[in-house]
C-alpha positions as CSV (number, residue, x, y, z in Angstrom):
1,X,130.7,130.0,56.2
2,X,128.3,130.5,53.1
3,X,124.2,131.6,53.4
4,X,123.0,128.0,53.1
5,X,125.0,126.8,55.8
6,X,124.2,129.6,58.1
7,X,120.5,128.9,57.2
8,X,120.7,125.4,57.5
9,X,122.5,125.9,61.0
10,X,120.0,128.7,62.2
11,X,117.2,126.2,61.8
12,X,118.4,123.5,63.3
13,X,119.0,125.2,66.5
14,X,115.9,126.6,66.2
15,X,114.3,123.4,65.9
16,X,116.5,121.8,68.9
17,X,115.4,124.9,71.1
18,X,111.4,124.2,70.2
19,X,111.8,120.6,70.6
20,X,112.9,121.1,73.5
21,X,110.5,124.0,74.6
22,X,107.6,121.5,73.9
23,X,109.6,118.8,76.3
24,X,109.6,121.1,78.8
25,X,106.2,122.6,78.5
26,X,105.0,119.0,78.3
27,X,106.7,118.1,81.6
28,X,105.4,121.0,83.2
29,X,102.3,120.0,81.6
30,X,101.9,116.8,83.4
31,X,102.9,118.0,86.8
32,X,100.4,120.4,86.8
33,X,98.0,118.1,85.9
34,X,98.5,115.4,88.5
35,X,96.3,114.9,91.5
36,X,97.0,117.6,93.9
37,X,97.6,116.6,97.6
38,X,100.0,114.7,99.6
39,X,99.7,111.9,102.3
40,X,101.0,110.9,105.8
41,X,100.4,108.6,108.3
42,X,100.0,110.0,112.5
43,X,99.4,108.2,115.5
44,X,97.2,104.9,114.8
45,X,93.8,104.4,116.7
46,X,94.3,102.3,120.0
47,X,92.3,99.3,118.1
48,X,91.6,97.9,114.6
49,X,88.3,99.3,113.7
50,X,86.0,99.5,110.9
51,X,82.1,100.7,109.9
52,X,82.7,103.2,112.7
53,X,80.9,106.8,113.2
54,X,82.9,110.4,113.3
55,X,82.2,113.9,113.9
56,X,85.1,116.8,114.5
57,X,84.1,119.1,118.0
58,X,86.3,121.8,117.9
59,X,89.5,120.9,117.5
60,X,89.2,117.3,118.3
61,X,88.1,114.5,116.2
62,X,85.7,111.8,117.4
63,X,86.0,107.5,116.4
64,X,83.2,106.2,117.8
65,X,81.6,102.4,117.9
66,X,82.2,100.0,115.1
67,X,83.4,96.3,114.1
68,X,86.8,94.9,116.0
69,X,89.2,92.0,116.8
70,X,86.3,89.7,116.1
71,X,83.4,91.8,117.7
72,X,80.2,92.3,115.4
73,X,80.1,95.5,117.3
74,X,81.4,97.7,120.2
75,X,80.3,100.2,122.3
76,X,84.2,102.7,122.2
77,X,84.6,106.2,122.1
78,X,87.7,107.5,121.3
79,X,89.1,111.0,120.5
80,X,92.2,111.8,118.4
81,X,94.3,115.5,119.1
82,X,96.0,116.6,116.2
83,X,98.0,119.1,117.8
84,X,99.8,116.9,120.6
85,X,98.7,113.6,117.9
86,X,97.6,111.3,120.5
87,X,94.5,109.4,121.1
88,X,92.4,108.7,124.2
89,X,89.3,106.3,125.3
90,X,86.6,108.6,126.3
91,X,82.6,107.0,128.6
92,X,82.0,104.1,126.8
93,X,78.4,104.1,124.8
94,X,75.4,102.8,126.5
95,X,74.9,99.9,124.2
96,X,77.0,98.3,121.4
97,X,76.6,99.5,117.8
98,X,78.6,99.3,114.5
99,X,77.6,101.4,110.7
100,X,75.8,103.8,113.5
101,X,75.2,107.2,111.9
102,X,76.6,110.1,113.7
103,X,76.2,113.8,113.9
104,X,78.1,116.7,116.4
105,X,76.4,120.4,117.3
106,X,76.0,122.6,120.5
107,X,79.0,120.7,121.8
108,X,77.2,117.1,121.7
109,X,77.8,114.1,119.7
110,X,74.5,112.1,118.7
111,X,74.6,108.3,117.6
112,X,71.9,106.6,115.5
113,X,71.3,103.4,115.1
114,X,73.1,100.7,113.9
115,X,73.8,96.8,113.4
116,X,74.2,94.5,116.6
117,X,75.3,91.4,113.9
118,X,76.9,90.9,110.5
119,X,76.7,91.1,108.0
120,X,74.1,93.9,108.4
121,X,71.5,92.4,110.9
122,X,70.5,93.3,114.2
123,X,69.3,96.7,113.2
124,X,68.7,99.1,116.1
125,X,66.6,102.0,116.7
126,X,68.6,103.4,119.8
127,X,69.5,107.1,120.0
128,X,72.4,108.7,122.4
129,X,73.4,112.0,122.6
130,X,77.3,112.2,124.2
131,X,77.7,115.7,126.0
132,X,81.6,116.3,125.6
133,X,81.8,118.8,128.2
134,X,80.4,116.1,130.6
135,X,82.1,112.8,129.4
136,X,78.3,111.4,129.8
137,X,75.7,109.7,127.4
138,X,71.8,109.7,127.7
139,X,69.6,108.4,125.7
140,X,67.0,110.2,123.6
141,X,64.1,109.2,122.1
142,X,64.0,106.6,119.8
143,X,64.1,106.1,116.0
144,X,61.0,105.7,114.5
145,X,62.1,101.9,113.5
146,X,65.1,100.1,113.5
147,X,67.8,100.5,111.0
148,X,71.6,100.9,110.4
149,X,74.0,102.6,108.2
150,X,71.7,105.9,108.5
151,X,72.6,109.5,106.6
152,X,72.9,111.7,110.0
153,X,73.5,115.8,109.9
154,X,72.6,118.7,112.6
155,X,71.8,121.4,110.8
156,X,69.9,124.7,112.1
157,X,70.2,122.9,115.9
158,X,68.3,120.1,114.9
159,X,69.5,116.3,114.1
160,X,68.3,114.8,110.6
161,X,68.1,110.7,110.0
162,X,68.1,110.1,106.6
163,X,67.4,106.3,104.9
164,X,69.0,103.5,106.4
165,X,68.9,99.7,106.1
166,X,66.2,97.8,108.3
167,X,65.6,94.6,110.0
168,X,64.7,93.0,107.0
169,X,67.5,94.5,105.4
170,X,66.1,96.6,103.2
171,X,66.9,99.9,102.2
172,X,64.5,103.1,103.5
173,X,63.9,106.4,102.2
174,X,62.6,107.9,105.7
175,X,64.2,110.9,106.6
176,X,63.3,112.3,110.4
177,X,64.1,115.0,112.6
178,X,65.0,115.7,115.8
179,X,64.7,118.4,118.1
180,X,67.0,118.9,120.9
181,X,64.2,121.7,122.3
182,X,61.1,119.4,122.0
183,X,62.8,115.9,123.0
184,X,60.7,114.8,119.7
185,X,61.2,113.6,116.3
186,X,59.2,114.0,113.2
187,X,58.8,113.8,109.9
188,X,60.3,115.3,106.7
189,X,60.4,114.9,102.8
190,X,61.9,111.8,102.4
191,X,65.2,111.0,100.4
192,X,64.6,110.5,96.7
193,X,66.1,107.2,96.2
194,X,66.3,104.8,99.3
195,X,70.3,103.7,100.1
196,X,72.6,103.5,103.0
197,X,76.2,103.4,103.0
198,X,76.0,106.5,101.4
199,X,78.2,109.9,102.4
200,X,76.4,112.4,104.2
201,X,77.6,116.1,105.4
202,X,75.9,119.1,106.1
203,X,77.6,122.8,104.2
204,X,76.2,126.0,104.3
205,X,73.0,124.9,105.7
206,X,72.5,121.8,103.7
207,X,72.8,118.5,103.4
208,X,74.5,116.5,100.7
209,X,73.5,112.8,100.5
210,X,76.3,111.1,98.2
211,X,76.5,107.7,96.5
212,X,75.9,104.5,98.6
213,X,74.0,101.6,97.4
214,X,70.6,100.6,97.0
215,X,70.6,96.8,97.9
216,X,73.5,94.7,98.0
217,X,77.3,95.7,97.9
218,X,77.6,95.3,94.2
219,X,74.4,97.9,93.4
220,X,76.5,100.7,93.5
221,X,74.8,104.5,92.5
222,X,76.4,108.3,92.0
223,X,73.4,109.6,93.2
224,X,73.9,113.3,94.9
225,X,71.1,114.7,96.2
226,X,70.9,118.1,98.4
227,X,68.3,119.0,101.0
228,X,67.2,122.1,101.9
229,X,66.1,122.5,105.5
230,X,64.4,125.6,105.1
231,X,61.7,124.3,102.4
232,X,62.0,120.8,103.2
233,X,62.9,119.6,99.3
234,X,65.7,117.6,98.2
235,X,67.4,118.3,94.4
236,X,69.8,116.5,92.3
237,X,73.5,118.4,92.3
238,X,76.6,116.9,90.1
239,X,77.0,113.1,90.9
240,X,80.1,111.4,92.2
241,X,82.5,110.8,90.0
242,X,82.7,107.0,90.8
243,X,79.8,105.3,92.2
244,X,81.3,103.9,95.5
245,X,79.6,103.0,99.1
246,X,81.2,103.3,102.6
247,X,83.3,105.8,101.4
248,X,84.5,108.3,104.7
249,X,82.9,111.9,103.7
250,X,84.4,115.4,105.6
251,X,84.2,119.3,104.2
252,X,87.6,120.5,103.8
253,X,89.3,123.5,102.4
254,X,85.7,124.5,101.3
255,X,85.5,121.2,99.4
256,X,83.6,118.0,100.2
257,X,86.2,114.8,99.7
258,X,84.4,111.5,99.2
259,X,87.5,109.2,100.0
260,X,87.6,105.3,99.0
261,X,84.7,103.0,99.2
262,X,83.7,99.7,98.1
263,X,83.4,97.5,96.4
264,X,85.6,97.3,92.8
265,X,85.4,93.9,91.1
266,X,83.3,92.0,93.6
267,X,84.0,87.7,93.6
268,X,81.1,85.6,92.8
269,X,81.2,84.6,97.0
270,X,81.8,87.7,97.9
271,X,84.1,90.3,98.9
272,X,86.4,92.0,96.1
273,X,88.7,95.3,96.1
274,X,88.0,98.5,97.6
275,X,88.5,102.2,96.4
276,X,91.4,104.4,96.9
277,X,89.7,107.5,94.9
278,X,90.1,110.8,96.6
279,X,87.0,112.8,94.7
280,X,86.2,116.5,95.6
281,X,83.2,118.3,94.8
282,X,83.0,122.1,95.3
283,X,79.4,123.1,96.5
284,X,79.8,126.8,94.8
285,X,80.7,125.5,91.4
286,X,78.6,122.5,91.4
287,X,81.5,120.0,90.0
288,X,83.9,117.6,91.4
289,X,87.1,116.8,90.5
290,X,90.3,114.2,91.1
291,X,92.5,114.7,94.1
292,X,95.4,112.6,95.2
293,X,93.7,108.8,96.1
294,X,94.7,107.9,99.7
295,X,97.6,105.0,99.7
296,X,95.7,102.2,101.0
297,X,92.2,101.3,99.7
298,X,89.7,101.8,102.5
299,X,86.0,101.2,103.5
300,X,84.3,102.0,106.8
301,X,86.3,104.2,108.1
302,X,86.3,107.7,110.1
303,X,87.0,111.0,108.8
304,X,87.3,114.6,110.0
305,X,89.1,118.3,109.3
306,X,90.9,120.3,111.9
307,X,93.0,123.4,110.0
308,X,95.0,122.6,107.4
309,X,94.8,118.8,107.5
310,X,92.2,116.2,106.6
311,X,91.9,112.9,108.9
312,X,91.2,109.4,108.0
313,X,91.1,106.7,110.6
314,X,90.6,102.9,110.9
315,X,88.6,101.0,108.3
316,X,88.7,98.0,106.4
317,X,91.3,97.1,103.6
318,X,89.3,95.5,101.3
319,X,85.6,94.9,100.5
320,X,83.5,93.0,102.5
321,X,85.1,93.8,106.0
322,X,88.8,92.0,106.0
323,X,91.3,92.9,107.3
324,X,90.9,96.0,109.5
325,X,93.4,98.4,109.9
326,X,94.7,101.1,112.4
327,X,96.0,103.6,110.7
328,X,95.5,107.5,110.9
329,X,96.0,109.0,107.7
330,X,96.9,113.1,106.7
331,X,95.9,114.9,104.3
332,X,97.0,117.7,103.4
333,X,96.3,120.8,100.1
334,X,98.6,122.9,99.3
């Protein structure tokens, strides 16, 4: 074999070897840069349910109220045990509710508000605080006025209502507070931009307020604003990736997951397509970024984190409230 053939060989199984490093490279490439995260479906909630309330106790999660077979609203209270993945029918509420807001601390469950009617009427201003030691409800004082769909965190032992949607069906920036202590509410600064819908958690002593919409289901916002207990101010953090409302918010794996929403090309009459994005935002980096979207899109529905799993139950498959579904999603990070 000559020089030039031994050089023309040499480089062309070099060239086959890089080609083929860069394949590689590129495959590993894209699996790395898919969403991370994987799905499963559990046990699915005794009824079809949608625009419900949910807190975590513990190691329990909590569905409570909401729209089903037919009903405007209910009055249900059920509790879902990951470990032994079955669900049970807790006291009923005191009075019927659905889009109530909903907050959990010193071992109660508090429940805000809410529509009696659809689509969004019949605002309420009815507080209950649900002792789970007990299985009983009382009422507390109520709301300053009437509305629905209302941003609810305990923080610090007390119970913050943030905006809502009134009787007249228009969007609030009131934010109150109530003190288990006292038995009284009162004031605080009020939410920069007036919206319901939105998704609201408390972390590290604050509370994020995230997307939602300011009117109607088609005036969608980003918006992320963080409130600060101890000097009663709100600021602007990173906004949602994609503007969404009744998306199901929970703090997992030191992340805050804003999962589907609505409502994606909305129809002249109404309704449209929901959201399946799976969005993350990391409070100590101040960005978010893309995790695996849930299978199904959803709106309405219930969410909540026990170990290494995230919940999602119930909701709507669709925009505008049709059809409602059962099922218990997983979710798991690696």
């Amino acid at each position: 074999m000559n020089r030039a053939h031994s050089a023309r060989r040499w480089i062309a199984v070099s060239c086959f070897f890089l080609l083929a490093g860069l394949s590689f490279g590129g495959l590993l490439w894209s699996q790395s840069a898919a969403p991370r995260g994987t799905w499963s479906t559990k046990a699915p909630l005794p009824t079809k349910r949608f625009e419900v309330g949910s807190v975590t106790l513990g190691n329990t999660i909590y569905v409570i109220a909401g729209e089903s077979n037919g009903e405007p609203a209910t009055n249900l209270l059920t509790e879902y045990d990951p470990a032994a993945n079955r669900w049970r029918d807790l006291a009923p509420m005191p009075h019927v509710t659905s889009h109530p807001g909903v907050a959990a601390g010193n071992g109660k469950i508090y429940v805000l508000g809410g529509f009696t009617g659809v689509p969004h009427t019949g605002a309420m201003d009815i507080a209950f605080e649900y002792d789970v030691a007990t299985d009983k409800w009382r009422a507390l004082p109520p709301l300053s006025s009437p509305r629905a769909s209302v941003g609810t965190a305990f923080v610090d032992g007390k119970l913050h209502a943030i905006s809502g949607r009134g009787l007249d069906q228009v969007t609030v920036q009131t934010h109150e507070v109530y003190d288990p202590s006292t038995g009284k509410w009162s004031k605080a600064a009020p939410l920069p931009t007036a919206r319901d819908h939105a998704g609201v958690i408390a972390v590290d002593g604050k509370i994020h307020v995230i997307g939602g919409r300011t009117a109607g289901y088609t005036d969608l916002v980003t918006l992320h604003d963080v409130y600060d207990p101890k000097t009663d101010t709100w600021k602007s953090a990173a906004p949602l990736l994609t503007a969404r409302s009744g998306g199901a918010i929970v703090y997992y794996h030191g992340l805050i997951l804003y999962v589907g929403g609505e409502c994606r090309h909305p129809k002249a009459g109404g309704g449209g397509e929901g959201f399946t994005e799976n969005e993350a935002y990391d409070p100590k980096t101040d960005k978010w970024m893309t995790l695996a979207p849930i299978p199904e899109v959803r709106n309405g529905f219930g969410a909540g984190a026990i170990g290494v799993h995230a919940y999602f139950a119930g909701g709507a498959i669709g925009c505008g409230g049709a059809p409602t579904s059962d099922t218990l999603f997983e979710f798991t990070l690696p």
